[in-house]
C-alpha positions as CSV (number, residue, x, y, z in Angstrom):
1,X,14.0,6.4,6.5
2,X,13.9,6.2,2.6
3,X,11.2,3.9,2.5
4,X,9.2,2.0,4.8
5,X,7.9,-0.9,2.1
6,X,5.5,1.6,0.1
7,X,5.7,2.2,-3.5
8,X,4.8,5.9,-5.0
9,X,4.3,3.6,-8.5
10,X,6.5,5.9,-10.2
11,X,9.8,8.2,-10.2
12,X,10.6,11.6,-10.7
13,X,14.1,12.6,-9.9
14,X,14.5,16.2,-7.7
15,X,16.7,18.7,-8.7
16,X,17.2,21.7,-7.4
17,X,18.7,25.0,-8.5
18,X,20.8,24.8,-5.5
19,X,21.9,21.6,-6.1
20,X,22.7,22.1,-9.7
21,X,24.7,24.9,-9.2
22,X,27.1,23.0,-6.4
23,X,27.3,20.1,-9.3
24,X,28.5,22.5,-11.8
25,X,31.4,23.8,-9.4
26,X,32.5,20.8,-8.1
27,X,35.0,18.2,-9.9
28,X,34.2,15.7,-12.3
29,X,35.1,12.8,-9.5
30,X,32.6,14.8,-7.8
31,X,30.0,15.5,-9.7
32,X,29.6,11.9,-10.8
33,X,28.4,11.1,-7.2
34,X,25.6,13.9,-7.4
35,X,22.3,12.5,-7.2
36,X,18.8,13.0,-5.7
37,X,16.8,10.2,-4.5
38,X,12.9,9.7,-3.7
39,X,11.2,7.0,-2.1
40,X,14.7,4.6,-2.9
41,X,14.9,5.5,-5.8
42,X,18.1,7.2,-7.8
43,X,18.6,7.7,-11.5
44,X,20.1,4.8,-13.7
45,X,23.5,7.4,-14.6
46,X,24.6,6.8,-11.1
47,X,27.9,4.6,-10.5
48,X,27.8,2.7,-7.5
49,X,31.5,2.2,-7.0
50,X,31.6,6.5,-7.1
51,X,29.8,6.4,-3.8
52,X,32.5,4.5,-1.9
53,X,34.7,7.5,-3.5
54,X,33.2,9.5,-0.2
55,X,35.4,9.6,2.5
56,X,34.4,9.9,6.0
57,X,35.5,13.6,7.5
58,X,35.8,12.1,10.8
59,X,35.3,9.3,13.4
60,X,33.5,12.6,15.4
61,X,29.2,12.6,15.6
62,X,28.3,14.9,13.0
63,X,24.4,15.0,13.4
64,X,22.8,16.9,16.5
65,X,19.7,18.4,17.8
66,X,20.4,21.5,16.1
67,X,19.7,20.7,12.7
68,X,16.5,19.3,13.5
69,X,15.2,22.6,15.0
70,X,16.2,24.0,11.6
71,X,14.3,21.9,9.6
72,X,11.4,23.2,12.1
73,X,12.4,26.7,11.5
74,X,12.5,26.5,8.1
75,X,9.3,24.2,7.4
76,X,7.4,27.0,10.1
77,X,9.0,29.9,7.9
78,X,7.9,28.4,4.8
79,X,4.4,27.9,5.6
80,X,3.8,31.2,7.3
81,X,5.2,32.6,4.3
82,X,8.0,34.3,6.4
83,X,11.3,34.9,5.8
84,X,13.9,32.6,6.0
85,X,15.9,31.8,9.2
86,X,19.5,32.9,9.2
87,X,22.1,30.5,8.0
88,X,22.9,28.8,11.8
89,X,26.5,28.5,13.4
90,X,25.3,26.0,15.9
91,X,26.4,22.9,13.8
92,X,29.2,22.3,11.1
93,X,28.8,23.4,7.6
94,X,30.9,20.3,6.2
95,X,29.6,18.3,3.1
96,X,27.7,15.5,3.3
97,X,25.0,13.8,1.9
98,X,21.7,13.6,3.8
99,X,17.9,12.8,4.1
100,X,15.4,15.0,6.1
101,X,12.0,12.9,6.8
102,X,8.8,14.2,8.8
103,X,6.0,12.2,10.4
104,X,3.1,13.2,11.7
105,X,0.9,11.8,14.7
106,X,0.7,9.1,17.2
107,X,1.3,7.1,15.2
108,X,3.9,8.3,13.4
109,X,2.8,8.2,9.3
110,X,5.4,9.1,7.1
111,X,4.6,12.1,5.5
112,X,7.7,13.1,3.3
113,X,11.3,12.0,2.5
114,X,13.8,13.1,0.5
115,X,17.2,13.0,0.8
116,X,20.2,12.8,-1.6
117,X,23.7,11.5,-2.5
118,X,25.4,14.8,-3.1
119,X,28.0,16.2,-0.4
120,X,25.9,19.0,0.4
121,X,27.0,21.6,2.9
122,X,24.5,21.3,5.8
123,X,23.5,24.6,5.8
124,X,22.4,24.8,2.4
125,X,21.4,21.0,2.2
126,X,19.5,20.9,5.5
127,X,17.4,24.0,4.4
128,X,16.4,22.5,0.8
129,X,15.7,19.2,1.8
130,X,13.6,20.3,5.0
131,X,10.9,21.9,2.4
132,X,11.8,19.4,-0.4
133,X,10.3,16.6,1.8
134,X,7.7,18.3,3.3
135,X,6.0,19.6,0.3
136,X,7.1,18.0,-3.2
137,X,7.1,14.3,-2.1
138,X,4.8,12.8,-4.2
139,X,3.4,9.7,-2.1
140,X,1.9,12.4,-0.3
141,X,-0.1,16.1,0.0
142,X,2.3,18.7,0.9
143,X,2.2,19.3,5.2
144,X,0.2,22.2,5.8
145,X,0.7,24.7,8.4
146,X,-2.4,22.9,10.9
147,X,-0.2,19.7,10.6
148,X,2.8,21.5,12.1
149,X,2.0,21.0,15.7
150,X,1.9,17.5,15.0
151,X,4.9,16.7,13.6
152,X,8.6,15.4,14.0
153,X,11.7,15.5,12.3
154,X,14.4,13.2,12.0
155,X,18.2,14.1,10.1
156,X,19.6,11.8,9.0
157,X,23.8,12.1,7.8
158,X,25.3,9.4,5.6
159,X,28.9,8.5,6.1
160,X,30.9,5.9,5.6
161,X,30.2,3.9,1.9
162,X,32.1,1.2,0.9
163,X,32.2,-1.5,-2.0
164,X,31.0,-4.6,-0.5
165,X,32.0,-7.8,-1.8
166,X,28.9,-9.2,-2.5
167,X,24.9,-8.5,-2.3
168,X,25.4,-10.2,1.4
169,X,28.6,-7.8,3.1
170,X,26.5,-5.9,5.3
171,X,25.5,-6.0,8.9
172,X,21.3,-5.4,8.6
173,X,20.7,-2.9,11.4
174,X,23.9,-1.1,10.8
175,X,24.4,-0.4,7.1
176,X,22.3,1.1,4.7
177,X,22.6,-0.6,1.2
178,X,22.8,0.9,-2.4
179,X,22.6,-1.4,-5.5
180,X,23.0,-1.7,-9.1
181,X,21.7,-3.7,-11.5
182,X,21.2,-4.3,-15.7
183,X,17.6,-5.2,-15.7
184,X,16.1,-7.4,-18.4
185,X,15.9,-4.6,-21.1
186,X,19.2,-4.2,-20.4
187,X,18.8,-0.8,-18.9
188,X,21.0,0.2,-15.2
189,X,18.4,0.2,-12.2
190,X,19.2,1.5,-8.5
191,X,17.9,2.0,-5.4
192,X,18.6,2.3,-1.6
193,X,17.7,1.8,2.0
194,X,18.7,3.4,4.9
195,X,19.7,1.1,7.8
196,X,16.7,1.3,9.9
197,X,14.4,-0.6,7.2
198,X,15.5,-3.7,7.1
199,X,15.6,-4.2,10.7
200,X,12.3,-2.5,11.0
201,X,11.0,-4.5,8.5
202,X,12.1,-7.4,10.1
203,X,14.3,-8.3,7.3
204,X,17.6,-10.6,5.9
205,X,19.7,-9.6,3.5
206,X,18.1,-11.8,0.6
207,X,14.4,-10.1,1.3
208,X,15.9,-6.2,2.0
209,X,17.9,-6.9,-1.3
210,X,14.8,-8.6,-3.4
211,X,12.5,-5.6,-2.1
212,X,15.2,-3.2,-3.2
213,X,15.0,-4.9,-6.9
214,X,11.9,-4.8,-7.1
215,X,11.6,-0.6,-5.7
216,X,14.2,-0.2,-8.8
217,X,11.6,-1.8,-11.2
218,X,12.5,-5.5,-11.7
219,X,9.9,-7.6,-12.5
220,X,11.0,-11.0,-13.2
221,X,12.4,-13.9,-11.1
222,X,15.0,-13.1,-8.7
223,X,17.8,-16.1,-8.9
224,X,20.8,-16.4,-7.1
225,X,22.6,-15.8,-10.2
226,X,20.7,-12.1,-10.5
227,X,21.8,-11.2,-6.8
228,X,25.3,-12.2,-7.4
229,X,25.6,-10.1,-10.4
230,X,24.6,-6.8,-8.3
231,X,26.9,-4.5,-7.2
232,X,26.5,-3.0,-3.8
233,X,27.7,0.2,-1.4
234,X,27.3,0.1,1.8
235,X,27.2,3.0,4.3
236,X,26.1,4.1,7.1
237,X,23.7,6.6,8.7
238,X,23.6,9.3,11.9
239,X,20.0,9.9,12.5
240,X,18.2,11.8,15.3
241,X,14.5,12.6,15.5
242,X,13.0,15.8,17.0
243,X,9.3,15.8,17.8
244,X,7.5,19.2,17.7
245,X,6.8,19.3,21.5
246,X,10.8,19.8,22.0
247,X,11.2,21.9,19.1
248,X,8.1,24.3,20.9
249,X,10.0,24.3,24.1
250,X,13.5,25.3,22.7
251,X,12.2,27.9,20.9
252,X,9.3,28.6,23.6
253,X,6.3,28.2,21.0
254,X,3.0,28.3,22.7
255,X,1.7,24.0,22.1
């Protein structure tokens, strides 16, 4: 999930080398959508309307166990200081844009997510963002190699934006939301959730759409007048979470 409620306090946009180099090939259309988000949060030169510019590949599942053993491999290659795995051919190498997230424990305590707006091949994307939200989230210490055993993974494959008509044309549970709004300086704020948190949170649209203004920085009174002025995407997401113990017996690691 992008957030589950908690606030780093601050932003810092992520930007690979990687990623910058598939923004400076791609097409302007393109290229306007590129974007890295943290914690909700996405730079103010973003359009929203761009994003519904992203057009579904197919009605096929794109997400799968496969790319969450990656993520293992890589995260285990990266701490061990090892090379890294081979680029896979178990799963498609199509764009889209994506958000890896690991927990840790019982009781599941988020401990990195990162995720991001560009069409990113998987192959490349799935491998950056697996260390980029392990170790440079900064809500949190980077994992460490004694937390591995303890983890689990989940991908998660956005698909599907639209323009909605208003800040209330989206099905909680079921779309993930992305706004824009001119806050009181006049300055363009955004932010996002993905569709589990509101339903987790336990959620309506007014209070998932007044916690997202307020995760973009607003800090006066939210009127009716201020949530019909937003404008709002809507997509959704294919997520699938991988705990360690399956990862360990797939690749036949000693627990």
């Amino acid at each position: 999930m992008a957030s589950t409620g908690l606030c780093c306090g601050s932003f810092k946009r992520v930007k690979s080398k990687m990623e910058q180099e598939l923004q400076d090939c791609q097409s302007n259309k393109r290229s306007e959508i590129s974007m890295t988000l943290k914690d909700g949060f996405m730079c103010p030169d973003h359009s929203t309307m761009s994003l519904a510019m992203i057009p579904p590949k197919s009605e096929r599942t794109i997400v799968c166990e496969e790319m969450c053993y990656f993520c293992f491999d890589v995260l285990f290659a990266h701490l061990h200081r090892h090379d890294s795995p081979e680029t896979p051919n178990t799963f498609t190498n199509d764009p889209y844009p994506l958000f890896v997230t690991w927990k840790a424990g019982r009781d599941q305590r988020l401990r990195g997510c990162i995720g991001t707006f560009t069409a990113l091949h998987l192959h490349h994307g799935l491998r950056e963002y697996a260390i980029t939200s392990a170790v440079q989230d900064s809500r949190f210490s980077p994992i460490t190699k004694e937390e591995f055993p303890k983890l689990s993974v989940s991908v998660s494959i956005l698909t599907h934006f639209e323009p909605a008509n208003d800040y209330m044309d989206w099905e909680v549970g079921v779309h993930g939301i992305r706004i824009e709004f001119y806050g009181e300086k006049g300055g363009k704020k955004t932010a996002t959730y993905l569709p589990e948190v509101a339903q987790e949170q336990g959620w309506d649209h007014v209070q998932t759409v007044d916690s997202l203004m307020r995760k973009a920085g607003h800090k006066g009174l939210i009127t009716l007048d201020i949530r019909k002025a937003i404008r709002l995407v809507r997509y959704r997401s294919e997520k699938l979470t991988i705990a360690f113990s399956e990862y360990a017996q797939i690749r036949r690691l000693k627990l």
